[in-house]
Structure formats: structure tokens, C-alpha cells
N, CA, C and O atoms as a GROMACS GRO file, in nm:
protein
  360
    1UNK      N    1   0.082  -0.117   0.000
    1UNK     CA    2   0.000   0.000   0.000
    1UNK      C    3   0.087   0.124   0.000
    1UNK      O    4   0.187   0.128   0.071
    2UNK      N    5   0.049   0.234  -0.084
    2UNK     CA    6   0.132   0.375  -0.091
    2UNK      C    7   0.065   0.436  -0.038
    2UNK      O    8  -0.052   0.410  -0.067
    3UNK      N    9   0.075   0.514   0.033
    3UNK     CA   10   0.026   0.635   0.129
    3UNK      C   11   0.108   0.787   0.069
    3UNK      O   12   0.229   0.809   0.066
    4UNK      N   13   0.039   0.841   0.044
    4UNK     CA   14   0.115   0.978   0.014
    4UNK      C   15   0.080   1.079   0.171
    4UNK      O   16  -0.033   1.090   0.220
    5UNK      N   17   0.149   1.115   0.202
    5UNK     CA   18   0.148   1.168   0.354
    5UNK      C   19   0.200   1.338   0.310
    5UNK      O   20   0.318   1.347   0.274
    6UNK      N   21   0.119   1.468   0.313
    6UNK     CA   22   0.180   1.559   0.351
    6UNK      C   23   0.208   1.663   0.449
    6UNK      O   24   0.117   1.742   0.475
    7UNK      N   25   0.336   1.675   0.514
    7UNK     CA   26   0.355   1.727   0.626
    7UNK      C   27   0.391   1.896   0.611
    7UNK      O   28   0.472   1.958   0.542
    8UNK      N   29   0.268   1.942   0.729
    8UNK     CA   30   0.295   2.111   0.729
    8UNK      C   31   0.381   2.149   0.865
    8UNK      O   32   0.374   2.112   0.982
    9UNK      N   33   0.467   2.246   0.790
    9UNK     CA   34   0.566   2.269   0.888
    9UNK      C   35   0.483   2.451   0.928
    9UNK      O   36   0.475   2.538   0.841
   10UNK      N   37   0.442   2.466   1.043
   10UNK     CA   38   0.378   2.579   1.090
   10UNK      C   39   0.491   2.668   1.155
   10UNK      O   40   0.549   2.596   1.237
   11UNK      N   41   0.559   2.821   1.151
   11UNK     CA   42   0.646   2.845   1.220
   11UNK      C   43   0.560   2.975   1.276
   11UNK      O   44   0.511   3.060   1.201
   12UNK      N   45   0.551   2.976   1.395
   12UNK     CA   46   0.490   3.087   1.437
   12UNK      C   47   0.606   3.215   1.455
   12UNK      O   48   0.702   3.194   1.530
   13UNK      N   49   0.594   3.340   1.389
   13UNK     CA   50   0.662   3.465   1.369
   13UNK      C   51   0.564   3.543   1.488
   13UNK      O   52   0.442   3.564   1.487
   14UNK      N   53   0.683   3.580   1.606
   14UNK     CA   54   0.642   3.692   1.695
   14UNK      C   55   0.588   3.847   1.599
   14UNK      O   56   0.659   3.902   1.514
   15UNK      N   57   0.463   3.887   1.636
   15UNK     CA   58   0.461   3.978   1.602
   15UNK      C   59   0.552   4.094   1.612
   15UNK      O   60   0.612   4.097   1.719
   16UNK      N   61   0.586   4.209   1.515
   16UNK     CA   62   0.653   4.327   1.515
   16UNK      C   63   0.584   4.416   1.564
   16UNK      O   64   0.478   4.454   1.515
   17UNK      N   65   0.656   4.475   1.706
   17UNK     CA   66   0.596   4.554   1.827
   17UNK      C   67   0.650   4.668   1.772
   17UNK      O   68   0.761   4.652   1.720
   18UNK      N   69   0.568   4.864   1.767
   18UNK     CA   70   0.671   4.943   1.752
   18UNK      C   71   0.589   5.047   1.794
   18UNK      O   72   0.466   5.048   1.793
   19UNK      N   73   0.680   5.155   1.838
   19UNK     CA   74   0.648   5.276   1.920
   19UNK      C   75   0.682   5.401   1.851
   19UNK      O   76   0.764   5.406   1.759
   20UNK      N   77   0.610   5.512   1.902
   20UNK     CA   78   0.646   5.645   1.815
   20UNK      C   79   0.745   5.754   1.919
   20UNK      O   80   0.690   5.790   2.023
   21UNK      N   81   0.890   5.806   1.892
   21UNK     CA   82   0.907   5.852   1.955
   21UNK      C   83   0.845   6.058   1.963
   21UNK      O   84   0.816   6.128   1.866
   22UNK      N   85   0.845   6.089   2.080
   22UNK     CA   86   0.788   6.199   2.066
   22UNK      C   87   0.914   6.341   2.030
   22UNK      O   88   1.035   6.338   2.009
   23UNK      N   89   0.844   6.423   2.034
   23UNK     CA   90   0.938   6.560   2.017
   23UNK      C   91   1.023   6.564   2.136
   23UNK      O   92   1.126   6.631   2.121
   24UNK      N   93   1.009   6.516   2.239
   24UNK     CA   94   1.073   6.554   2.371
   24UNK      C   95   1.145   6.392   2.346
   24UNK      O   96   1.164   6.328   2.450
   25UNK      N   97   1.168   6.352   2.265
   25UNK     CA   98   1.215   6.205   2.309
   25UNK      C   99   1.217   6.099   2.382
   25UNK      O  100   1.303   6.018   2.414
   26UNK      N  101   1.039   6.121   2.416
   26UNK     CA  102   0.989   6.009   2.458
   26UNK      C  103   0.929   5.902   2.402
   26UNK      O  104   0.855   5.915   2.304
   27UNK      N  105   0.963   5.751   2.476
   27UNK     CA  106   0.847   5.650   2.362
   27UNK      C  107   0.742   5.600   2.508
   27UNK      O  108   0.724   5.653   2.618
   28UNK      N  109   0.690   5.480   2.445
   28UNK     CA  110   0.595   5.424   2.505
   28UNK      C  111   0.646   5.268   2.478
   28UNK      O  112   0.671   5.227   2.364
   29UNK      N  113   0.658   5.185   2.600
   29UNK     CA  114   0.725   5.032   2.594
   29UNK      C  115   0.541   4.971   2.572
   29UNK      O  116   0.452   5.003   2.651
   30UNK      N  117   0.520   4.885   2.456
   30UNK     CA  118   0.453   4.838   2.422
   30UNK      C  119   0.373   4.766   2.531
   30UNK      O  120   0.453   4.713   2.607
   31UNK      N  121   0.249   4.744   2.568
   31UNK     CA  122   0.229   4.640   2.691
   31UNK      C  123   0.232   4.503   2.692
   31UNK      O  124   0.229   4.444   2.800
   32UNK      N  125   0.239   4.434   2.569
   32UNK     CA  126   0.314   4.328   2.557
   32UNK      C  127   0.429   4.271   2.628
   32UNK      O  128   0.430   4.166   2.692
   33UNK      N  129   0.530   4.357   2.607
   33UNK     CA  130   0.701   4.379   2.659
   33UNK      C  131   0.686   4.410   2.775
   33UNK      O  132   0.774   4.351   2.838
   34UNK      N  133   0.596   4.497   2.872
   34UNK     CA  134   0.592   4.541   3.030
   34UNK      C  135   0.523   4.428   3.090
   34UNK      O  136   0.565   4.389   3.198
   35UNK      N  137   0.418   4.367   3.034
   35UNK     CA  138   0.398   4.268   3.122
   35UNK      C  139   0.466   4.119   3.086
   35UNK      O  140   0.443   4.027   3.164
   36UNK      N  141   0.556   4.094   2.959
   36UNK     CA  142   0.607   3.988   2.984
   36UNK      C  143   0.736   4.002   3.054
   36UNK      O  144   0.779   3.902   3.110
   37UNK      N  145   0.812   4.126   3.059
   37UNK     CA  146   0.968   4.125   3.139
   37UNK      C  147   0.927   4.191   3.283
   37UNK      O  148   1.009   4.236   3.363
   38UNK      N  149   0.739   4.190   3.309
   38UNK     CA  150   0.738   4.255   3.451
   38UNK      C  151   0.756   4.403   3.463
   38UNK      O  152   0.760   4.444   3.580
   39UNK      N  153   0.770   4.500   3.360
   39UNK     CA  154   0.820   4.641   3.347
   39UNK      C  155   0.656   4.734   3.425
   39UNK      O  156   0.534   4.733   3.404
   40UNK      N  157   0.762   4.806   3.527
   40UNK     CA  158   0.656   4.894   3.566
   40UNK      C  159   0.705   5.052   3.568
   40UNK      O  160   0.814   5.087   3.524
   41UNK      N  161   0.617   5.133   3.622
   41UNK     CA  162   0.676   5.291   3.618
   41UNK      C  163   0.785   5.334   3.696
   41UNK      O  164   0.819   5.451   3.681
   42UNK      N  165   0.858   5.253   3.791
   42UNK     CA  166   1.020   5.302   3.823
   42UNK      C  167   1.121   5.274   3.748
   42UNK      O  168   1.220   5.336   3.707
   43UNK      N  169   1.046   5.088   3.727
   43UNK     CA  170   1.183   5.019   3.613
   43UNK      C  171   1.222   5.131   3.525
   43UNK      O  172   1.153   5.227   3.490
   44UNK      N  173   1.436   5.084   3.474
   44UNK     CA  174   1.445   5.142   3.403
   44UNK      C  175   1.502   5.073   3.328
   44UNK      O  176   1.529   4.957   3.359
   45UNK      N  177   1.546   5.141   3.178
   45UNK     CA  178   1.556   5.056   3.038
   45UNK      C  179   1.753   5.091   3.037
   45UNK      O  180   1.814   5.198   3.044
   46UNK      N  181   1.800   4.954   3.025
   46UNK     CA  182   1.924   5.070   2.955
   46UNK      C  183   1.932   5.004   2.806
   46UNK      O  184   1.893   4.896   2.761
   47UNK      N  185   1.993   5.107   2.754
   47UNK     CA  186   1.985   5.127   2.583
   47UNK      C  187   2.136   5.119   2.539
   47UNK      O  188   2.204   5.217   2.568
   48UNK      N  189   2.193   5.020   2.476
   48UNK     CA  190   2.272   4.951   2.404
   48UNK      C  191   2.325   4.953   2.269
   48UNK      O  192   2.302   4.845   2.215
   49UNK      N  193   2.380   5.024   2.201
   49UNK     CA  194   2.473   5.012   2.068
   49UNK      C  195   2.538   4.874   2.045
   49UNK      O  196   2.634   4.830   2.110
   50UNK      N  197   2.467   4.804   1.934
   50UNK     CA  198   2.470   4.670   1.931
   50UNK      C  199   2.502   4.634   1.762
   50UNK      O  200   2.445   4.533   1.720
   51UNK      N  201   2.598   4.717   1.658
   51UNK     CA  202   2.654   4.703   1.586
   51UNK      C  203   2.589   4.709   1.463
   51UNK      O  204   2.586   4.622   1.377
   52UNK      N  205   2.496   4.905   1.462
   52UNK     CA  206   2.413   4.918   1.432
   52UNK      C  207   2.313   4.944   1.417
   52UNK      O  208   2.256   5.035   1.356
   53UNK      N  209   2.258   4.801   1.518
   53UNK     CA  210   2.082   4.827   1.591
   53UNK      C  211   2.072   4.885   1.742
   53UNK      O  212   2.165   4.956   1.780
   54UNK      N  213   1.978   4.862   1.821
   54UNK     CA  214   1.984   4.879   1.941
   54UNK      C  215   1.900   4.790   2.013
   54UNK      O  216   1.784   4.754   1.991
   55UNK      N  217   2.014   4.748   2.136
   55UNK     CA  218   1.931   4.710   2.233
   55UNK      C  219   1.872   4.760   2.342
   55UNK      O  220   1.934   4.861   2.374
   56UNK      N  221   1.762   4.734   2.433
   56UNK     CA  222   1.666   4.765   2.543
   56UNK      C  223   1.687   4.696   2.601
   56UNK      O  224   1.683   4.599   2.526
   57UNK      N  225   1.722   4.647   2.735
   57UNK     CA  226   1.756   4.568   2.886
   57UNK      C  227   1.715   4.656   2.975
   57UNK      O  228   1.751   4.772   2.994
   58UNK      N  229   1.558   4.528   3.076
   58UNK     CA  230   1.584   4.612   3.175
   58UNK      C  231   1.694   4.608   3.279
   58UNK      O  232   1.765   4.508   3.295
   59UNK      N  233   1.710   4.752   3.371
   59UNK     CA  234   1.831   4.717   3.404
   59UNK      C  235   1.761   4.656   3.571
   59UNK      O  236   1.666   4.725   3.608
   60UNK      N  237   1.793   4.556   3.655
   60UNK     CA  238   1.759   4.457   3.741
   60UNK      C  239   1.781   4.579   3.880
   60UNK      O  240   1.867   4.666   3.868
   61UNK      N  241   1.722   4.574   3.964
   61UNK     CA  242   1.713   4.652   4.107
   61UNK      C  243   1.873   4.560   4.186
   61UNK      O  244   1.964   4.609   4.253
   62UNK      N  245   1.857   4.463   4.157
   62UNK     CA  246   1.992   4.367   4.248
   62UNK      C  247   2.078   4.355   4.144
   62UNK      O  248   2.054   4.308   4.032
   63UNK      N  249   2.228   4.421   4.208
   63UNK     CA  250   2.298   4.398   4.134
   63UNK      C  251   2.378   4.316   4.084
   63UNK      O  252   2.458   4.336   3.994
   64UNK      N  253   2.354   4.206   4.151
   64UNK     CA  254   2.410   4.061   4.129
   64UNK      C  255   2.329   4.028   4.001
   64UNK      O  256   2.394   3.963   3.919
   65UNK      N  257   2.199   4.058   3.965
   65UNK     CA  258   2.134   3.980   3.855
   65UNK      C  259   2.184   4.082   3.755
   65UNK      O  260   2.241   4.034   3.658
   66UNK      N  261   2.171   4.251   3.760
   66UNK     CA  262   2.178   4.311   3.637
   66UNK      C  263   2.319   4.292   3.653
   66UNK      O  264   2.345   4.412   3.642
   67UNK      N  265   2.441   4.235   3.671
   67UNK     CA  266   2.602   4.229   3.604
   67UNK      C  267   2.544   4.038   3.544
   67UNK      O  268   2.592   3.972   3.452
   68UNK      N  269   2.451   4.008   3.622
   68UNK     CA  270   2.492   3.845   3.565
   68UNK      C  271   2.437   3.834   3.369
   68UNK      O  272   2.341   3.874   3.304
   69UNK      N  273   2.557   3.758   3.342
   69UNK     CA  274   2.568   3.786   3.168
   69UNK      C  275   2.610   3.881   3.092
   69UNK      O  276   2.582   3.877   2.972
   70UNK      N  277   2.686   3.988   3.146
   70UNK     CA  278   2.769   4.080   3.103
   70UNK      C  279   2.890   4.057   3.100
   70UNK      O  280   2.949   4.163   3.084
   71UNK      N  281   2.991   3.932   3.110
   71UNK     CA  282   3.098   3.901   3.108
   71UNK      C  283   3.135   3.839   2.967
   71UNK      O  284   3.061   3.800   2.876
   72UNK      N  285   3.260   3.842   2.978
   72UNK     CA  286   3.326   3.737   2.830
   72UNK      C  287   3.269   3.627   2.849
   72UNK      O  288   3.184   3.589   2.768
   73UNK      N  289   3.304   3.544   2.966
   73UNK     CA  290   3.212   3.400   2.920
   73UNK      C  291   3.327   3.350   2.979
   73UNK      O  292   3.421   3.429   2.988
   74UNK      N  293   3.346   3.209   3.033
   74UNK     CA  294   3.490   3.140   3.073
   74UNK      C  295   3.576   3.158   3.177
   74UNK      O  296   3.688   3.107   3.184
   75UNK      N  297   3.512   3.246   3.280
   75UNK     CA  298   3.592   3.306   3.388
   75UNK      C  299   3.637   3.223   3.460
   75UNK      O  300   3.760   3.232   3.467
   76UNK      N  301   3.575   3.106   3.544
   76UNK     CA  302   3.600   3.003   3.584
   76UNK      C  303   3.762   2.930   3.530
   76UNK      O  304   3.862   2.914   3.598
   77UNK      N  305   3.739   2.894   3.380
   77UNK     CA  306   3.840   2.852   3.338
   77UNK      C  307   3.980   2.962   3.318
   77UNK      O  308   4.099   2.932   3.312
   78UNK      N  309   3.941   3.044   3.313
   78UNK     CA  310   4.073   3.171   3.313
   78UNK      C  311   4.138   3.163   3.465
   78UNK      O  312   4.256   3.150   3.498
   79UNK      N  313   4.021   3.175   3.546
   79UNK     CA  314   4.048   3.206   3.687
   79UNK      C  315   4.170   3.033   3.747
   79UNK      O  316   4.260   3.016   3.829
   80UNK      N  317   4.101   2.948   3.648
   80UNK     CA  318   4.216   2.821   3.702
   80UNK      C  319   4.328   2.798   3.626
   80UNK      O  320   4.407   2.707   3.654
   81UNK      N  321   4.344   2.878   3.525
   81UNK     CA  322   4.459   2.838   3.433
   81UNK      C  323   4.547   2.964   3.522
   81UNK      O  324   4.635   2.922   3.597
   82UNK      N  325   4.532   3.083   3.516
   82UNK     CA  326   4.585   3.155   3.587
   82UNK      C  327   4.644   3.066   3.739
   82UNK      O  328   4.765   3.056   3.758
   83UNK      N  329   4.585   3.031   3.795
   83UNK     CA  330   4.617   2.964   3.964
   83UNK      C  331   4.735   2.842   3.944
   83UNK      O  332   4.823   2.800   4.019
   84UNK      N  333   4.699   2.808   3.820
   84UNK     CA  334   4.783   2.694   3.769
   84UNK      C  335   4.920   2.730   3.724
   84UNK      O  336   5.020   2.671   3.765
   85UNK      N  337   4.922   2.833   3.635
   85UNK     CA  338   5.010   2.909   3.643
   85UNK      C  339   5.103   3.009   3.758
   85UNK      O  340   5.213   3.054   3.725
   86UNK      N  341   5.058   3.029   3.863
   86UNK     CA  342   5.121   3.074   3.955
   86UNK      C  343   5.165   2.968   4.004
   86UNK      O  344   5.284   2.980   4.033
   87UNK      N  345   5.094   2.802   4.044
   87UNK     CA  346   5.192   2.719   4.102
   87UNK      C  347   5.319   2.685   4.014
   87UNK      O  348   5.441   2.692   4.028
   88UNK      N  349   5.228   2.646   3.918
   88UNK     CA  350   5.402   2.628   3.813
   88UNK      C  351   5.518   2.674   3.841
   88UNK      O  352   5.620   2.604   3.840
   89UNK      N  353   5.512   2.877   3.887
   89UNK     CA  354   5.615   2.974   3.903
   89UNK      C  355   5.660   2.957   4.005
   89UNK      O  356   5.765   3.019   4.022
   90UNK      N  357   5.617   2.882   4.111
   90UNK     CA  358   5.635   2.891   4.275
   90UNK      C  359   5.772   2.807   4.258
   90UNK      O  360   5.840   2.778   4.356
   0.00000   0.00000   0.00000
């Protein structure tokens, strides 16, 4: 028996969110974006030169979360090759 079978591949595309800025250089954060990252009227945004475009991050009240992911990446391993290297010298 042949079966011809055809398969739909569905990709759901986030809608394109966008704001008007004003004469005084203000915008408006979509309410989409405030209630999915939690954004309320103290939060603040920091704004990013990103090779071109721009990014929006909010920036975190604790500063342990807003530095976490701002690093090169690998510190761990730098931090032991370095230690490794000082015994070597000893």
C-alpha cells in the first residue's frame, strides 16, 4: 500500500511591536514587553549600541542579577589556568 502523507511545517513569527518617539524624546514600551519582562513605572531601560541596531535591557534593582551575563564568558576557566600558572612559578 502507498500512502502519500503531507507534512505542514507551521512556524509561528512573533509579532513586530513598535512605538512612536515623541518631540521631547519620549516612547511608550509596548504592553506586551511590560507585562512579559514585569516592566513597571520606576523600572528602568538601559539602551545599548549593538553594531548598528539597538538594544533595550531592563536594568535589574539587584545587582548581582543586572552584572549576571555581562561578562566574556569562561571566567572560571581563566580564573584556574591563571592559579595553575602561579603554582608552576612557585
Amino acid at each position: 500500500m502507498n500512502y502519500n502523507v503531507t507534512i505542514f511545517v507551521i512556524h509561528f513569527v512573533e509579532p513586530t511591536l513598535q512605538s512612536t518617539i515623541t518631540a521631547r524624546g519620549q516612547t511608550v514600551v509596548p504592553a506586551a514587553i511590560r507585562n512579559q519582562f514585569h516592566l513597571g513605572p520606576s523600572d528602568r531601560l538601559e539602551w545599548i549600541l549593538d553594531n548598528g541596531s539597538i538594544r533595550v535591557v531592563p536594568v535589574r534593582a539587584n545587582p548581582i542579577e543586572a552584572f549576571r551575563g555581562q561578562g566574556k564568558g569562561g571566567a572560571t576557566a581563566r580564573l584556574l589556568a591563571a592559579r595553575k600558572l602561579d603554582l608552576s612559578q612557585e
